[in-house]
C-alpha positions as CSV (number, residue, x, y, z in Angstrom):
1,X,33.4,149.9,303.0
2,X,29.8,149.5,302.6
3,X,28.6,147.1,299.7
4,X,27.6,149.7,297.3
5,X,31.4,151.1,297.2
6,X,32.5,147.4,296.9
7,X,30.2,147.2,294.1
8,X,31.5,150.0,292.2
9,X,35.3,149.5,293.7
10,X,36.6,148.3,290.2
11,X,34.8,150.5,288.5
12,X,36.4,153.5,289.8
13,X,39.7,151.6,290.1
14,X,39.8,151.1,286.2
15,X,38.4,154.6,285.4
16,X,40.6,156.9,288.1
17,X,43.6,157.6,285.3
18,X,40.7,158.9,282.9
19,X,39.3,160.9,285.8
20,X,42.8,162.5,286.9
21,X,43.3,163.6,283.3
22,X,39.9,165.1,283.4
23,X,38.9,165.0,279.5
24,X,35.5,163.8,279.2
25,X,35.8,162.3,276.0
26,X,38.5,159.6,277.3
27,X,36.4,159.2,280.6
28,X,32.9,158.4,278.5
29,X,34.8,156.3,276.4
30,X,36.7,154.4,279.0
31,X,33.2,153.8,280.8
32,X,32.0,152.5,277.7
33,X,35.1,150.1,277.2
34,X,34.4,149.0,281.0
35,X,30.4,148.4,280.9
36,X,31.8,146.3,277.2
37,X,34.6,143.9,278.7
38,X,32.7,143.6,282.1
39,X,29.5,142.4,280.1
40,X,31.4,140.3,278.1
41,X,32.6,138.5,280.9
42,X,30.0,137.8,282.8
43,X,28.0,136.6,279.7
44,X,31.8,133.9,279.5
45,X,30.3,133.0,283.6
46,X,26.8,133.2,282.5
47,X,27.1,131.1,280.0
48,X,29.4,128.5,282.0
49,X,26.5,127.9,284.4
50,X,23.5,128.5,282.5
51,X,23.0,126.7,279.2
52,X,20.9,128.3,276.5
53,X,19.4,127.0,273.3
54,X,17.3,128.0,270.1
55,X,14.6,126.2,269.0
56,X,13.2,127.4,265.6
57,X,9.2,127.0,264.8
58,X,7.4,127.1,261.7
59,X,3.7,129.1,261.7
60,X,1.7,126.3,262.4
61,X,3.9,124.7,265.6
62,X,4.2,127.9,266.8
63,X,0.2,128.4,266.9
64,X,0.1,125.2,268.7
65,X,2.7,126.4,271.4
66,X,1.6,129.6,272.0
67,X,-2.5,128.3,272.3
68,X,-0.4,125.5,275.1
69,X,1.5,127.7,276.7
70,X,-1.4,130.5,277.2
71,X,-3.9,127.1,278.8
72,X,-1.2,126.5,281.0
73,X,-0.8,130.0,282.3
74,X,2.8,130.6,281.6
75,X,5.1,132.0,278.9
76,X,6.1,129.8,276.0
77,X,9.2,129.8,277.1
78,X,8.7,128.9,280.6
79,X,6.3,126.1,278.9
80,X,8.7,124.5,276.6
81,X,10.8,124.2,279.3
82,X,7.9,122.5,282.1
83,X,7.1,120.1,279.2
84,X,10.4,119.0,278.4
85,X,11.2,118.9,282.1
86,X,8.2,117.3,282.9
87,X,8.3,114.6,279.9
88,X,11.9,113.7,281.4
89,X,10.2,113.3,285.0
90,X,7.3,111.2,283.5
91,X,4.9,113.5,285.0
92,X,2.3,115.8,283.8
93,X,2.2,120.0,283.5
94,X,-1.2,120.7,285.5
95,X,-3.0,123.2,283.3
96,X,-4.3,125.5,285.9
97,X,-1.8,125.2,289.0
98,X,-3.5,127.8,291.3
99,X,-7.0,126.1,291.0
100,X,-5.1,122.8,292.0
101,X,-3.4,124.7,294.8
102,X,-6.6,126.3,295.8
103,X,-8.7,122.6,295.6
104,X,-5.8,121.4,298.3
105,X,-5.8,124.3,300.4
106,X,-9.6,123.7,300.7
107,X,-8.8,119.8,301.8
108,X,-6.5,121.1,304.5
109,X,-8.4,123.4,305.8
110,X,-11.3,120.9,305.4
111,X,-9.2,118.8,307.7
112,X,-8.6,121.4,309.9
113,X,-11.9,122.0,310.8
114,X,-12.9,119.1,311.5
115,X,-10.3,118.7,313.8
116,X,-11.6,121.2,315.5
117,X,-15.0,119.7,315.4
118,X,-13.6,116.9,317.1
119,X,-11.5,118.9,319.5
120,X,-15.3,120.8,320.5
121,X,-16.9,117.5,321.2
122,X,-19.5,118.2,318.4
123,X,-18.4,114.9,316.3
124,X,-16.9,112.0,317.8
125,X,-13.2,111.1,317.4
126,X,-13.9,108.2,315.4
127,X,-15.8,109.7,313.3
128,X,-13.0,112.7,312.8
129,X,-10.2,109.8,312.1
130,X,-12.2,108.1,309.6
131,X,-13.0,111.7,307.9
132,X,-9.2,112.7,307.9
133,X,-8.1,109.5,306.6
134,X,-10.2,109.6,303.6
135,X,-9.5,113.6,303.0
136,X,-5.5,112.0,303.3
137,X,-6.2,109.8,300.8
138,X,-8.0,112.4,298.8
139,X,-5.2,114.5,298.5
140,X,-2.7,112.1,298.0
141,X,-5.0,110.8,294.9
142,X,-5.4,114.2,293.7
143,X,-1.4,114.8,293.8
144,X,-0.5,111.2,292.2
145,X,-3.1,111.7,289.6
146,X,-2.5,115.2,288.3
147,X,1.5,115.6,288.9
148,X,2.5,112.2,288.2
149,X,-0.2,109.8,286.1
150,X,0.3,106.4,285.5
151,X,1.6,105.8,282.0
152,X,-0.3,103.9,279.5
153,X,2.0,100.9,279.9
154,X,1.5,100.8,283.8
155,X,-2.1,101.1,283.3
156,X,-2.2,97.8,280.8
157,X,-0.2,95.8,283.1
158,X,-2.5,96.3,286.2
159,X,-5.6,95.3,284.0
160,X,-4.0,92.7,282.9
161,X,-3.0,91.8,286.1
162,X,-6.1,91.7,287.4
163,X,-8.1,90.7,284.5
164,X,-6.1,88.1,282.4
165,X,-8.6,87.5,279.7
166,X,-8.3,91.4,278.6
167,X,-5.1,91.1,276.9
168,X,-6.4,88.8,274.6
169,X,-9.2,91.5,273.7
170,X,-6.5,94.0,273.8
171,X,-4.1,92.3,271.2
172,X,-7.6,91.8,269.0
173,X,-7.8,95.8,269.4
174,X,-4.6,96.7,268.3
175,X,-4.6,94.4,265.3
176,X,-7.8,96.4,264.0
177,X,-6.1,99.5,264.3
178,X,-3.2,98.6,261.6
């Protein structure tokens, strides 16, 4: 039995009483009776594996969203759910993924070629290391920076760190603020 006949297999199963009898009025409603109770359960396993939820927005929230949603190049709802996905993650929704794609393409193939610089004896090998160790650390940079930035938090504590006298100046700061 080839997998379209399986497909169908209940389908004609249920209907073949209507389709001995032969009236047409019985077989168009037992189809549509079918196509009812068979959507209705897989909405019942749909719903058992997929979770949905409603959001409601006023005008103004909305605007916001939409504007958000259309910078990042995706639908809003694919956007609310990268931001609240992303917010979980501690990470950041990159505004324009295929430039960022494209800018680390460009690094590997960067790389590449001067591997094959090296491999054509036009630049010396320690020259090439030196180069592809800084591209690495390039892309790595690139990656930490726009998929998962420090947080504000982390960012104090290494100043601070590094530079006890600025907490001081920082604690001034946010007193002015109140």
């Amino acid at each position: 039995m080839s997998g379209r006949a399986k497909r169908y297999e209940a389908f004609y199963t249920y209907l073949e009483p209507f389709l001995v009898r032969g009236n047409e009025v019985e077989i168009a409603q037992a189809k549509k009776a079918y196509r009812k109770n068979y959507k209705t359960e897989w909405r019942k396993a749909h719903r058992k594996e997929i979770k949905e939820i409603t959001i409601t927005w006023n005008k103004e929230e909305y605007n916001i969203l939409q504007k958000e949603a259309k910078r990042h190049k995706q639908s809003v709802t694919r956007f609310v759910k990268s931001a609240t996905m992303t917010y979980f993650n501690k990470c950041y929704i990159v505004p324009n993924q295929d430039s960022v794609n494209k800018t680390l393409q460009l690094i590997a193939l960067t790389y590449n070629k001067i591997e094959e610089l090296e491999e054509n004896r036009i630049i010396p090998q320690l020259t090439s290391k030196k180069l592809q160790d800084e591209l690495d650390q390039l892309e790595r940079d690139i990656r930490i920076t726009l998929f998962s930035p420090k947080t504000i938090e982390q960012i104090l504590s290494t100043i601070i760190a590094e530079k006890p006298f600025v907490k001081t100046s920082l604690i001034q700061f946010i007193e002015n603020l109140s």
